[in-house]
C-alpha positions in Angstrom: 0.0 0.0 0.0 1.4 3.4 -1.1 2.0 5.2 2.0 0.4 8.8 2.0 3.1 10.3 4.2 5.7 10.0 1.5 3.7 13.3 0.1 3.0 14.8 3.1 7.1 15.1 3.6 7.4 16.2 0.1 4.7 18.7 0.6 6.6 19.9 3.9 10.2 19.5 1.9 8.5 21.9 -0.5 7.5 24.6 2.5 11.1 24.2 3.7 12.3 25.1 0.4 10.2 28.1 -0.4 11.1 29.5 3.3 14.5 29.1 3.1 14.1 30.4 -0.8 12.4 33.6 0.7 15.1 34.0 3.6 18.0 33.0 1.9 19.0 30.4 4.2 21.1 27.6 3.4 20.0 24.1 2.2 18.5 21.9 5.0 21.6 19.6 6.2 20.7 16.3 8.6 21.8 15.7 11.8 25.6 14.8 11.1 25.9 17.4 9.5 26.1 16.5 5.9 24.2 18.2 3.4 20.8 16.2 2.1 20.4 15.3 -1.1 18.4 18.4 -3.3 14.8 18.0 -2.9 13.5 17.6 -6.2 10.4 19.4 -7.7 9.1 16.9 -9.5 6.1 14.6 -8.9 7.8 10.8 -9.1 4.4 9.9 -9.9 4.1 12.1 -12.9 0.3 12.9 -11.8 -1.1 15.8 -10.0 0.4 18.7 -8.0 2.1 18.2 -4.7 -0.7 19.9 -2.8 -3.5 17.9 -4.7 -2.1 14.2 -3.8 -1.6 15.8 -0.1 -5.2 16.5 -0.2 -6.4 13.4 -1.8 -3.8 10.7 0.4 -6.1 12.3 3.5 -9.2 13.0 2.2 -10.3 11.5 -0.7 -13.3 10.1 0.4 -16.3 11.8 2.6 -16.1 11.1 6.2 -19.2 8.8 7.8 -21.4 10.0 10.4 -20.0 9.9 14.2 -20.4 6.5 15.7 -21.5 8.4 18.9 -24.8 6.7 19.8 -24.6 4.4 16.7 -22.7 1.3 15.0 -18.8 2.1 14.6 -17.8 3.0 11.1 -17.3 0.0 8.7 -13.7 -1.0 8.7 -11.8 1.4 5.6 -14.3 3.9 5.7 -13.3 7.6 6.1 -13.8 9.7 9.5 -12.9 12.8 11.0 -10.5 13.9 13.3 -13.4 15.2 15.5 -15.1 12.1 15.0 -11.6 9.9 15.9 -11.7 11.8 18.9 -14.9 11.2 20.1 -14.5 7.1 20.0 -11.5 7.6 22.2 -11.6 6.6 26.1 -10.6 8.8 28.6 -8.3 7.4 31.0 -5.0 8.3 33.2 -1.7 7.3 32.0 0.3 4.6 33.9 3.4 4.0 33.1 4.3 1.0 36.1 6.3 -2.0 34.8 7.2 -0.5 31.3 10.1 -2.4 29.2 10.7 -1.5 26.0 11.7 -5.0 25.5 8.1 -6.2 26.0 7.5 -4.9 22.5 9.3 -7.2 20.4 10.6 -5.6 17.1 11.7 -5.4 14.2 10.7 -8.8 12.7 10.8 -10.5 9.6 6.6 -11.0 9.6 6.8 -12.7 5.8 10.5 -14.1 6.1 11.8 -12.4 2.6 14.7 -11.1 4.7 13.9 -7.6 5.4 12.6 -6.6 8.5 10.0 -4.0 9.9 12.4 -1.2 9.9 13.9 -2.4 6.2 9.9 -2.9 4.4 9.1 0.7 6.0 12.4 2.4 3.9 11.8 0.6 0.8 7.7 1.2 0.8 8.7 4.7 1.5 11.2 5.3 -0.4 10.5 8.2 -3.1 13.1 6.6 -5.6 13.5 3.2 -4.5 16.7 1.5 -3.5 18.7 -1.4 -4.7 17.9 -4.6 -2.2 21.1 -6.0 -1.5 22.1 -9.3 0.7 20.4 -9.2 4.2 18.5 -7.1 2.7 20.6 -3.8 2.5 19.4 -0.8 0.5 21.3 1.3 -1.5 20.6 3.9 -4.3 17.2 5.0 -2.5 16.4 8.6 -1.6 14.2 9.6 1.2 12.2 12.8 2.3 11.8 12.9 6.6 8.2 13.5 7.4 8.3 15.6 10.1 10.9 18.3 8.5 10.9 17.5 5.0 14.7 16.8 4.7 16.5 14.6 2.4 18.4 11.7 2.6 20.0 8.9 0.2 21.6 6.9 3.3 19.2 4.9 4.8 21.1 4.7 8.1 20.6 8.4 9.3 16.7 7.6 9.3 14.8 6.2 12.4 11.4 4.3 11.8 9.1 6.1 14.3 5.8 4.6 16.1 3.6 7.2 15.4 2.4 6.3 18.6 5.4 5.7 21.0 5.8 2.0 22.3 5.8 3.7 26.1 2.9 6.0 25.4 0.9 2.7 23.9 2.2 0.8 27.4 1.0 4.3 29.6 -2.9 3.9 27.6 -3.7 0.4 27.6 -0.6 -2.2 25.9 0.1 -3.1 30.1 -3.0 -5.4 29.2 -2.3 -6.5 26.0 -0.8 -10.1 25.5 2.6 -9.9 24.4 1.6 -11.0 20.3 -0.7 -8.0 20.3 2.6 -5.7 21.7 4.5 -7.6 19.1 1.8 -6.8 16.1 1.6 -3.2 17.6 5.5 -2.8 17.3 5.8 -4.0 14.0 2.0 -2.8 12.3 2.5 -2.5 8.5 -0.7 -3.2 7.6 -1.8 0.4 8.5 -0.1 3.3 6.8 -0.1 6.1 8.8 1.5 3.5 12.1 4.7 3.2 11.0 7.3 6.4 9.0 10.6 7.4 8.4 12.1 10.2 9.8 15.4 11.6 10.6 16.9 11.3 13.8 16.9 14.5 14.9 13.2 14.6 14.8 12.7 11.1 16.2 14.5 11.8 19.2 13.0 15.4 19.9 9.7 13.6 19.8 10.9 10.5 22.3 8.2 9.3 23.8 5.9 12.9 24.2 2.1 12.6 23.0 0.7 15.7 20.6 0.4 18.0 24.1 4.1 18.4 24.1 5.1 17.9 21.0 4.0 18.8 17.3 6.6 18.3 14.1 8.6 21.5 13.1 7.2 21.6 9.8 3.8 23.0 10.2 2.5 21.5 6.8 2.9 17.6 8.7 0.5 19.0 11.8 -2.6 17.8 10.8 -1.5 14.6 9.4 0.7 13.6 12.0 -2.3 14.5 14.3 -4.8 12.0 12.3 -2.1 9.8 12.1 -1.8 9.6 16.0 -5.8 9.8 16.5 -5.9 7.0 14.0 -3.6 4.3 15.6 -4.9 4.8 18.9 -8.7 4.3 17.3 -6.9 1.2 15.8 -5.3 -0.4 18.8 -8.3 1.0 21.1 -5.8 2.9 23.1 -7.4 5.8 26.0 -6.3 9.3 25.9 -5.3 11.3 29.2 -7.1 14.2 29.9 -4.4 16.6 28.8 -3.1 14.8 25.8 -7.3 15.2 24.4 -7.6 18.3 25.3 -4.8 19.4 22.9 -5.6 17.4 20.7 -9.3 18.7 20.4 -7.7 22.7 20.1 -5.3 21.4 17.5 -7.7 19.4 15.4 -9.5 22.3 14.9 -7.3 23.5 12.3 -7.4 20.1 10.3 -11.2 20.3 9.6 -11.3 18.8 6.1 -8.4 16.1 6.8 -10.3 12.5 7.5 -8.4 9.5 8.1 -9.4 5.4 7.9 -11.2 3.6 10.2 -9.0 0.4 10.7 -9.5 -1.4 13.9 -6.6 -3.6 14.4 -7.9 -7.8 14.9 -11.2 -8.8 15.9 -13.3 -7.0 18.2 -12.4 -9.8 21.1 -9.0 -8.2 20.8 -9.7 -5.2 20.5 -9.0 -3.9 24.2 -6.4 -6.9 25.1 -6.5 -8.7 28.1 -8.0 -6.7 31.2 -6.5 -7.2 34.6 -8.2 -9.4 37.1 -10.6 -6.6 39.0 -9.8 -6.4 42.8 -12.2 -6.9 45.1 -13.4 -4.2 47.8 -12.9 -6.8 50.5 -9.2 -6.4 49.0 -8.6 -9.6 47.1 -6.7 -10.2 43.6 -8.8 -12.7 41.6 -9.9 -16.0 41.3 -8.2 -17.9 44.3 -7.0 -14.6 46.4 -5.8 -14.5 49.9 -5.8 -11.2 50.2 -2.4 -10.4 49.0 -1.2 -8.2 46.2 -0.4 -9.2 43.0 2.5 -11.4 42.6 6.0 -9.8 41.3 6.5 -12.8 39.4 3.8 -11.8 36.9 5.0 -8.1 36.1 2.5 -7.1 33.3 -0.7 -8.6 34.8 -2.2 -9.0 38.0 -2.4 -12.8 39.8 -1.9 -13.2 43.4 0.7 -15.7 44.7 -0.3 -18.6 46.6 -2.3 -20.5 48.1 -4.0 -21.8 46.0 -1.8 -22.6 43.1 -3.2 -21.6 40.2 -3.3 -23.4 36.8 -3.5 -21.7 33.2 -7.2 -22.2 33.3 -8.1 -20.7 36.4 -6.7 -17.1 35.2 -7.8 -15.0 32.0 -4.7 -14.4 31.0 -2.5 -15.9 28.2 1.1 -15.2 26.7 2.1 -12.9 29.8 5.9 -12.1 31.3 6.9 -14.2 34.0 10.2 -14.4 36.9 11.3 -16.3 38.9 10.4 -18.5 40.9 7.2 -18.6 38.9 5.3 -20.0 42.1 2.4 -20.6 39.9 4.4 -22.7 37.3 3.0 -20.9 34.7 6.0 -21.4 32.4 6.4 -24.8 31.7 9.3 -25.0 29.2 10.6 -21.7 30.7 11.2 -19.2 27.8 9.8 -15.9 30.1 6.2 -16.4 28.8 3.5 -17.5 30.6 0.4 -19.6 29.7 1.5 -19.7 25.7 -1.2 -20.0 23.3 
């Protein structure tokens, strides 16, 4: 799938060039100080005006009505940011027992030899590199979507989660079993999930949400913002208060940009794998004592014995586990508990 954001950074190269046209500032250079590549003015489609297949990548079909009060949009179907928004729970942020490691990436999901980072360069790519052995790229050029710089070496670009993997953990991956962290990590099959950008950028953003941090080229604000509203729809990640109230002010100057509706799996897996409610009277679950939840089982909550529990008295499957594993959770002991 062509990837929309490849035109939204030439759109922004373009702004970058007309400013620094006006002001007589130098070419853009990237991070280590070497001078990208000149941003050419051509369409390498050969169809339509930058600013047309801008508009059309975002909005080239009408958006549906709200789902508020009704059935969710159909899966593909065009929404507003607004109406993005407004599907989105409400919800503070907790960041207790993050890993980055609990998001396993980058994979080789079809085994051709390139990984997640390697199929997002060459999909994005606006003049497409040579594939090498183990899968190295070379001849490519690249256009950063957050600044609109250029690049030919692939190495000086980062692959950013649109969504951070922290900021995912903080709104709802806690819960999640680790295959849907894994699919989160490493989502290709949504567009606007997954882009390459320099490294300058990437890190500037680290793991902020759109209340603290927007991309310096102004022309990438309103699609970076549907692309975040988007994945979080996707994954059915919440919102903090803060992070939707800037995102309602900012949205309002995106009112003609509309986005897909593409819920990520079935509807089952749609909010992963809750946590075992606690009781008033102070318990943890099926079996509780009355004790906390067991350090053993980091990313969910199961109290330690007595009783011992077995796979099938717990709701949770594929979950981190320590030592000593007093449940025995993890029979052939590879660190996962309850494997599916």
């Amino acid at each position: 799938m062509k990837r929309p954001w490849l035109w939204f950074g030439v759109a922004a190269a373009v702004v970058v060039l007309v400013a620094l046209a006006m002001s007589g500032a130098p070419t853009p250079i990237s991070r280590s100080g070497t001078p990208g590549s000149e941003l050419g003015s051509s369409n390498p489609s050969g169809s339509g005006s930058l600013a047309t297949l801008t508009t059309s990548a975002v909005s080239s079909a009408s958006a549906v009505p709200s789902p508020a009060g009704s059935t969710a949009p159909s899966p593909g179907a065009k929404v507003t940011l607004a109406q993005l928004l407004g599907m989105l729970r409400i919800a503070p942020e907790d960041r207790t027992g993050y890993q980055r490691s609990l998001f396993v990436h980058w994979i080789d999901a079809d085994g051709d030899g390139c990984d997640t980072r390697h199929e997002v360069l060459i999909e994005e790519a606006i003049v497409k590199p040579r594939i090498g052995a183990r899968c190295a790229l070379t001849g490519g050029r690249w256009i950063s979507a957050y600044d609109g710089l250029a690049f030919t070496d692939p190495a000086k670009l980062q692959i950013d989660h649109v969504v951070p993997l922290a900021e995912a953990w903080d709104s709802g991956a806690s819960r999640w079993t680790a295959d849907r962290r894994m699919r989160f990590a490493n989502d290709l099959d949504a567009w606007f999930a997954l882009i390459a950008v320099s490294a300058s950028t990437n890190e500037s953003k680290s793991d902020d949400d759109p209340a603290d941090w927007l991309p310096p080229a102004r022309a990438d604000e309103c699609p970076y913002l549907g692309s975040w509203l988007a994945t979080k729809v996707r994954w059915d990640l919440a919102v903090d208060r803060r992070e939707h109230d800037a995102l309602a002010t900012e949205i309002r100057d995106c009112p003609s940009t509309t986005m897909p509706y593409l819920p990520a799996g079935t509807a089952g897996e749609r909010g992963g794998e809750l946590p075992t409610p606690v009781p008033s009277g102070g318990g943890a679950g099926p079996g509780a004592s009355g004790s906390a939840c067991d350090p053993a089982y980091p990313t969910v909550c199961i109290p330690p014995p007595p009783p011992d529990l077995d796979c099938g008295d717990i709701p949770f499957r594929n979950f981190k586990v320590l030592a000593p594993d007093p449940h025995h959770f993890d029979g052939d002991h590879d660190g996962i508990g309850c494997e599916t």
